[in-house]
C-alpha positions in Angstrom: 19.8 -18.9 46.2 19.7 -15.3 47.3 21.1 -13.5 44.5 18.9 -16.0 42.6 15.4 -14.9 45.0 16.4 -10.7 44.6 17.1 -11.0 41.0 13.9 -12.4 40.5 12.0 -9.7 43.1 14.2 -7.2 41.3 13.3 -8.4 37.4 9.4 -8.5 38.3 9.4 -5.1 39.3 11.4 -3.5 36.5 8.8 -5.8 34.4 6.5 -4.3 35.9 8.0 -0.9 35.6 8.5 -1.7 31.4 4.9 -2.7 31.3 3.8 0.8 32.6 6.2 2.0 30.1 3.7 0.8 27.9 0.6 2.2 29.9 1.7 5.5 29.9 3.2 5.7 26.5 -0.2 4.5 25.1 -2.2 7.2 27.4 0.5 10.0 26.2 0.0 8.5 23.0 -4.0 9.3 23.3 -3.1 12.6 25.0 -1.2 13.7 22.6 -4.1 13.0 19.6 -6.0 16.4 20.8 -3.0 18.3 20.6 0.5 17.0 19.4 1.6 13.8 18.4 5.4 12.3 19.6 7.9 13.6 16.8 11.5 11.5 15.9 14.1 13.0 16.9 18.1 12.4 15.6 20.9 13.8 16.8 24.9 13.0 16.3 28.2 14.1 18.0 31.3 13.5 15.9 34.3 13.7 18.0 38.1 13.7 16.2 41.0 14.3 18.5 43.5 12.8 21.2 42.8 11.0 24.2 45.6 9.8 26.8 45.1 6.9 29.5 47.6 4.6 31.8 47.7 1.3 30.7 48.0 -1.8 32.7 52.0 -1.1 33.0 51.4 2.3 34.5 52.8 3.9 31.6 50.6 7.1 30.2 49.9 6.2 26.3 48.0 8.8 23.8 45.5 7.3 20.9 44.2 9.3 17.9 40.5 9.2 18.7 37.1 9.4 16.6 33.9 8.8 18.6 30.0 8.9 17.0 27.6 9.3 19.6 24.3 9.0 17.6 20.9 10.0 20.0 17.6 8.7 18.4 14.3 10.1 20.3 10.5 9.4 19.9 8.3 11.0 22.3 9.7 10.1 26.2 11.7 7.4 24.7 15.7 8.1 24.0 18.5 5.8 22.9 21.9 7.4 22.6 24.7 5.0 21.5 28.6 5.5 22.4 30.9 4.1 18.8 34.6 5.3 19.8 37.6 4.3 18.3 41.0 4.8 19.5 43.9 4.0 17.5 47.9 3.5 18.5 50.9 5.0 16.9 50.9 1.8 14.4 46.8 2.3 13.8 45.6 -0.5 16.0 42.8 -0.2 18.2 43.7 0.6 22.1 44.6 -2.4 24.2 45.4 -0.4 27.3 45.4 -4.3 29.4 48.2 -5.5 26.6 46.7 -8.8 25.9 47.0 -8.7 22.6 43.0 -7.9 22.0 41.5 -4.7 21.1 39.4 -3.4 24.2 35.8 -3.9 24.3 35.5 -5.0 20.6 36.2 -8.7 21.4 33.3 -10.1 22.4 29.6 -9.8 21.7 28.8 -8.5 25.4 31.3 -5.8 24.0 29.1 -4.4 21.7 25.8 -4.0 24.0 28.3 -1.9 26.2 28.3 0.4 23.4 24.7 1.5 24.0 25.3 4.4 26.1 21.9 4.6 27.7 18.5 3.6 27.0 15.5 5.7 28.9 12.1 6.6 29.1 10.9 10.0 30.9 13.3 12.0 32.4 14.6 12.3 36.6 11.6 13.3 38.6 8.8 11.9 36.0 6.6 9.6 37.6 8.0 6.7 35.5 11.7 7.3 34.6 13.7 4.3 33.0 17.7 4.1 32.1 19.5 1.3 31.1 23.6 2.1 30.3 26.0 4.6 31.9 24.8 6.0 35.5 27.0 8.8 36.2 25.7 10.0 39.6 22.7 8.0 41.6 20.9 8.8 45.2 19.1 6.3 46.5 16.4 8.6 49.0 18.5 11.1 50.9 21.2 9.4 50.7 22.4 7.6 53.9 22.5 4.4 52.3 24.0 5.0 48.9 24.4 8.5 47.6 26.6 9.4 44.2 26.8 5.7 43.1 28.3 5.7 39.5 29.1 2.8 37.3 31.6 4.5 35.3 34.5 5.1 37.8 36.7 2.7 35.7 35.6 3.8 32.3 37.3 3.3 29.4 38.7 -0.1 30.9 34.9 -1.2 32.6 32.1 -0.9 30.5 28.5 -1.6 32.7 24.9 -1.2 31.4 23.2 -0.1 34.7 19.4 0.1 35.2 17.8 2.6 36.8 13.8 2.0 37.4 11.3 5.3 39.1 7.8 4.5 39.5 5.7 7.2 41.4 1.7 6.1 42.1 0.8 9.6 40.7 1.6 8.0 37.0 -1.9 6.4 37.7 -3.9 8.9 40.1 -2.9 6.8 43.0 -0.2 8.6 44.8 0.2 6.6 48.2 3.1 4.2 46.7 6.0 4.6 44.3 9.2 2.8 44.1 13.2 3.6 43.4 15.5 1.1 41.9 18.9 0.5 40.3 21.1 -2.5 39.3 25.1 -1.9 38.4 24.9 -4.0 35.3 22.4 -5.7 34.0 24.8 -8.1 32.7 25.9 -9.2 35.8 23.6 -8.3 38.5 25.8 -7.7 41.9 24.8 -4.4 43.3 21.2 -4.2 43.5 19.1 -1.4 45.4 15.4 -1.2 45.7 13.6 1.7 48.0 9.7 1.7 48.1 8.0 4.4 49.8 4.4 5.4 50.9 2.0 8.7 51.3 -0.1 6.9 53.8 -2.3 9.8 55.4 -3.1 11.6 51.8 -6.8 10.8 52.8 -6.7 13.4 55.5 -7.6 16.5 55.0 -5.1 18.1 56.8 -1.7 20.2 54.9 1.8 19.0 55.8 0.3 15.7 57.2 -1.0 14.8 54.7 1.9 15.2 52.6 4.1 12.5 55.2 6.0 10.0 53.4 7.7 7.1 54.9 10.1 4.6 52.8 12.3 1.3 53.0 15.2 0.5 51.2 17.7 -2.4 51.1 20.9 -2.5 48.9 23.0 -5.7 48.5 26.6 -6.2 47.0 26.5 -10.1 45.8 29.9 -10.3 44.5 32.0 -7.6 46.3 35.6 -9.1 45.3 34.8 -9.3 41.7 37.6 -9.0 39.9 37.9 -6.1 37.4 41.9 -5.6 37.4 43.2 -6.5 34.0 46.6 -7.3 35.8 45.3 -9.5 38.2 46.1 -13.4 37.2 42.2 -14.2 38.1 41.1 -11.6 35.8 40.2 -13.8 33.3 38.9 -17.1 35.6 36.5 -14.7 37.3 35.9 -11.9 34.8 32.5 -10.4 34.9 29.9 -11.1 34.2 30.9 -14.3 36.2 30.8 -13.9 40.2 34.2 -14.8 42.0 33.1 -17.7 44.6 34.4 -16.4 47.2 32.1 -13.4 47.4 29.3 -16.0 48.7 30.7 -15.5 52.3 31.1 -11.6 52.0 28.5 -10.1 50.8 26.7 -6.9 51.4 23.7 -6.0 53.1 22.0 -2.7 54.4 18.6 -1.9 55.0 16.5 1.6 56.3 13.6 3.5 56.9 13.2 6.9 55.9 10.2 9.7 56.6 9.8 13.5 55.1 7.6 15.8 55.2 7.5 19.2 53.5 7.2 21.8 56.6 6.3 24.8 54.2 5.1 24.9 50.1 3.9 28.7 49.5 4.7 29.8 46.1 8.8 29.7 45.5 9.7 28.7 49.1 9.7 25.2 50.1 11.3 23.4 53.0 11.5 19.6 53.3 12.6 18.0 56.6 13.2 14.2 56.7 15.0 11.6 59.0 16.5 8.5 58.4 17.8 5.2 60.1 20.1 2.6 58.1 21.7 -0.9 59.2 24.4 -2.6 58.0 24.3 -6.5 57.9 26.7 -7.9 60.4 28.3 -4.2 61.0 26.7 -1.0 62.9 24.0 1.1 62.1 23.3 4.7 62.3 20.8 7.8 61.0 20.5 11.4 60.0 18.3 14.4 60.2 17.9 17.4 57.9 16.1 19.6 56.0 16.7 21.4 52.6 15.2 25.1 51.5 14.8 25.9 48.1 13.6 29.4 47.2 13.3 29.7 43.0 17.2 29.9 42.5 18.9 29.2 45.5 18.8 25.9 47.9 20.6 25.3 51.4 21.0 21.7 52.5 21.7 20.9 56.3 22.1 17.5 57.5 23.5 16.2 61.5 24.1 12.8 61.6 24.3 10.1 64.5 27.1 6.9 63.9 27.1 3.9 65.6 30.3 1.8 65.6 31.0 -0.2 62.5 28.8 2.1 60.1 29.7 4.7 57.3 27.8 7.6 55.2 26.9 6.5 52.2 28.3 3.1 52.4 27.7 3.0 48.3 28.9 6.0 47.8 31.3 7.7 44.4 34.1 5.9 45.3 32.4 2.3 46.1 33.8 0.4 43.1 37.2 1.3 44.4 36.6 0.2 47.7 34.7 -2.6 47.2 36.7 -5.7 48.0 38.2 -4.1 51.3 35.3 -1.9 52.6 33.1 -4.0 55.0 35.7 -5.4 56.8 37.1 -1.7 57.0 34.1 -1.3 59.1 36.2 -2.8 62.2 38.4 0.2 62.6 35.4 2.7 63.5 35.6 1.3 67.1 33.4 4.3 68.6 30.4 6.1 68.2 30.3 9.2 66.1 28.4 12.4 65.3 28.3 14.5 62.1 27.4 16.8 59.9 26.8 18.2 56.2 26.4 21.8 54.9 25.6 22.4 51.5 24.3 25.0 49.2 23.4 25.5 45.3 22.6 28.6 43.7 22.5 30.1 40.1 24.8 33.7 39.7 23.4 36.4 37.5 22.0 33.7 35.1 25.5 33.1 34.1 26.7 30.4 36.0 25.4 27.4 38.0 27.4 26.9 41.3 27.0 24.1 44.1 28.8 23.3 47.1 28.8 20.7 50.4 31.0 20.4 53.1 30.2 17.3 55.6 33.0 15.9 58.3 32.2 14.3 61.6 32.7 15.7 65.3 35.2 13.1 66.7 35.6 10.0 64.1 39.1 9.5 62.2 38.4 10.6 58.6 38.9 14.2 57.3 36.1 16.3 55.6 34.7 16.0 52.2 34.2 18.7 49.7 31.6 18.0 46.9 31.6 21.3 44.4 30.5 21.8 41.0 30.7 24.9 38.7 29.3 25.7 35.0 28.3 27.7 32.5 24.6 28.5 31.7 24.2 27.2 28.4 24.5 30.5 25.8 25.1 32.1 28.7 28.8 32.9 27.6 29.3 33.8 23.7 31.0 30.7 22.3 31.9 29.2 25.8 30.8 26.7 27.3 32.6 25.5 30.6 32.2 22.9 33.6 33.8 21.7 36.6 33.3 19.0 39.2 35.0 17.9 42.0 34.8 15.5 44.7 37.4 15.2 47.8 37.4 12.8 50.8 39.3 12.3 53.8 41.2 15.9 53.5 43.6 15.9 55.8 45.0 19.4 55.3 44.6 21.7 53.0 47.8 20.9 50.8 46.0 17.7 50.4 43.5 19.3 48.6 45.4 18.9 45.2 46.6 15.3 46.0 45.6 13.1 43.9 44.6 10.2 46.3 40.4 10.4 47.1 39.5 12.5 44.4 37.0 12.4 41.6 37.3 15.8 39.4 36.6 16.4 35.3 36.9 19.9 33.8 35.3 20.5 30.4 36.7 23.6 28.4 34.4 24.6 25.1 35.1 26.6 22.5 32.2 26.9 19.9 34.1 27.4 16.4 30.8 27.6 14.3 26.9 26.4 15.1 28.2 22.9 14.6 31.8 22.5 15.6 33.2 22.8 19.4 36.6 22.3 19.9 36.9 20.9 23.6 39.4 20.0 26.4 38.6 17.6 28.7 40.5 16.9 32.0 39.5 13.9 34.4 41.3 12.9 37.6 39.7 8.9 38.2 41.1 5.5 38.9 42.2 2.5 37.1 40.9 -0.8 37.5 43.7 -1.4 39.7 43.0 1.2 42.0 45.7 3.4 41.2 44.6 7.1 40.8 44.9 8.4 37.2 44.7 11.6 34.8 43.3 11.3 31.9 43.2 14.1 28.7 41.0 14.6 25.9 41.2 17.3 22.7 38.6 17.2 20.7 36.9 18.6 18.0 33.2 17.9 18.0 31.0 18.2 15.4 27.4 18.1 16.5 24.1 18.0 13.4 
């Protein structure tokens, strides 16, 4: 009856969201009649190459790949569709769970995974939808779920997230806005709403005036859904079905949040915000912190407050791995806690884009996490184009650094041949469906017109 009451919360306000959709593409639409009407817009990546993955067995198996990734566009809106195909050594299509099927081209649920991502607007619009892959998502500043992805398991898990922003602004009536997202759309488990508020804009006072106060809750409904093409329930309770004995398990965390920007004056700005966060049944606990941008550089500082039984970021990169075994985790943080984040992002000689946090606690049990990320300006670099990402927990040392265990990392190597072909490497470092941490390499020759 709950899942039942929040999908139904959740579905009238992304109906609602879809309706404005329709506002504000039909006001553009007028807009744009004085000056410039939408235009189509087409664009296709042909990949050839190799791709290698671990299969079900463990054992590392490498498929001759072609992938079409056609992107269609029309104003604000954007569909871009993913159409890979991965062939064996005897030309069959990849069945890395050795069932005998072809993955993800078995059933008709199969073939909506293949839309990449539907959206309207981009991040930071006053209306911004996405339906499909979510790569990275922050819900507010983060305490309650902060670099949620629904890809962690990908190639083996397809989901077709949703992600709903709706600021007040879109319709000259600032003081409300909301923040959504859904896993899968599908099969609606982890669901997250945040609605926040500019309720002294009246005032004709600066900073005050500019106060904003929000609410968010975040619910797991099916937290031991099985995923693992090895395990023998895989098929009883594969999704989008829920496994029953989630009912008694699930997730729940709620919190308030408040910011307020201390100092706007031409390229400097400094937010500061606080937040408070409780977990259903667990602990609860809050953060402080501020973040100065000035034009190309922005520092990030953060100290946080634990209570027992409470995490950072309890949906956090690594969630989907976690998942069954998390909340009941919870139990082992037996004290009270204190920490802190440091972070920084910065853009060097218009060449390269380079960010960096560092966050641990005072006196709790974990090690420190290292979120970093490195890349090329686009045409920055004559015929190179470059990235790197990486993402560490619980480093216990710093030979542990290069361990594979709690570690999300991709490095993207590209080498442009001619205006339209790339050859690319790809490295990623992610899990299986299992849980079992995996490598995972790509060469490729992309063709992009």
């Amino acid at each position: 009856m709950a899942k039942k009451f929040l999908v139904i919360m959740l579905v009238l306000l992304i109906a609602f969201g879809f309706g404005i959709v329709g506002v504000a593409f039909g006001q553009s639409g007028d807009d744009e009649k004085s000056s410039e009407k939408p235009k189509f817009g087409f664009n296709m990546n042909l990949n050839i190459g190799l791709s290698s993955y671990e299969d079900s067995s463990g054992q590392q198996i490498a498929f001759q790949k072609f992938s079409f990734f056609p992107e269609f566009s029309y104003g604000k809106l954007g569909v871009g569709l993913d159409l890979t195909f991965e062939f064996d050594g005897d030309f069959k299509l990849r069945d890395l769970d050795n069932d005998g099927k072809a993955d993800t081209w078995t059933k008709f649920t199969d073939y909506l995974y293949k839309i990449y991502y539907v959206r309207y607007g981009h991040k930071g619009d006053p209306l911004y939808v996405r339906a499909g892959a979510i790569e990275t998502y922050t819900l507010g500043h983060g305490l309650i779920m902060e670099g949620y992805n629904n890809i962690l398991f990908y190639p083996q898990i397809h989901q077709l997230g949703l992600n709903v922003d709706l600021d007040g602004s879109l319709f000259n009536f600032p003081l409300i806005g909301f923040e959504s997202i859904v896993d899968d759309v599908l099969d609606w488990d982890i669901i997250g709403l945040r609605v926040y508020s500019r309720p002294l804009m009246s005032l004709d006072v600066p900073i005050i005036n500019q106060l904003k106060v929000g609410a968010s809750f975040v619910t797991d409904l099916d937290p031991l859904e099985v995923n693992d093409p090895t395990n023998p329930d895989y098929e009883k309770y594969r999704s989008p079905k829920d496994n029953p004995d989630s009912k008694d398990n699930r997730v729940k965390e709620f919190g308030i949040d408040t910011e307020v920007p201390l100092l706007q004056k031409g390229k400097l700005s400094i937010i500061s915000y606080a937040d408070y966060a409780k977990i259903g049944g667990k602990g609860s606990g809050g953060l402080i912190g501020s973040t100065l941008t000035y034009d190309w550089f922005r520092f990030i500082a953060q100290l946080r407050f634990f209570g027992k039984q409470f995490v950072m970021s309890y949906f956090d990169p690594y969630y989907e791995l976690d998942r069954a075994t998390k909340y009941n985790s919870l139990d082992t943080i037996t004290d009270s806690y204190m920490g802190y984040l440091l972070g920084t992002g910065f853009s060097i000689l218009n060449l390269l884009q380079f960010q960096f946090s560092w966050s641990d606690g005072f006196n709790d049990a974990e090690g420190p996490r290292i979120q970093s990320g490195l890349s090329t300006v686009e045409g920055a670099i004559p015929k190179i184009d470059a990235s790197f990402a990486f993402d560490k927990k619980d480093i216990d040392n710093f030979k542990d650094l290069f361990s594979g265990a709690d570690t999300i990392m991709q490095l993207t190597v590209g080498y442009k041949v001619s205006g339209m072909a790339k050859i690319v490497f790809i490295f990623k470092r992610t899990y299986t469906p299992s849980g079992k941490s995996t490598d995972q390499t790509f060469i490729e020759t992309q063709f992009s017109f």
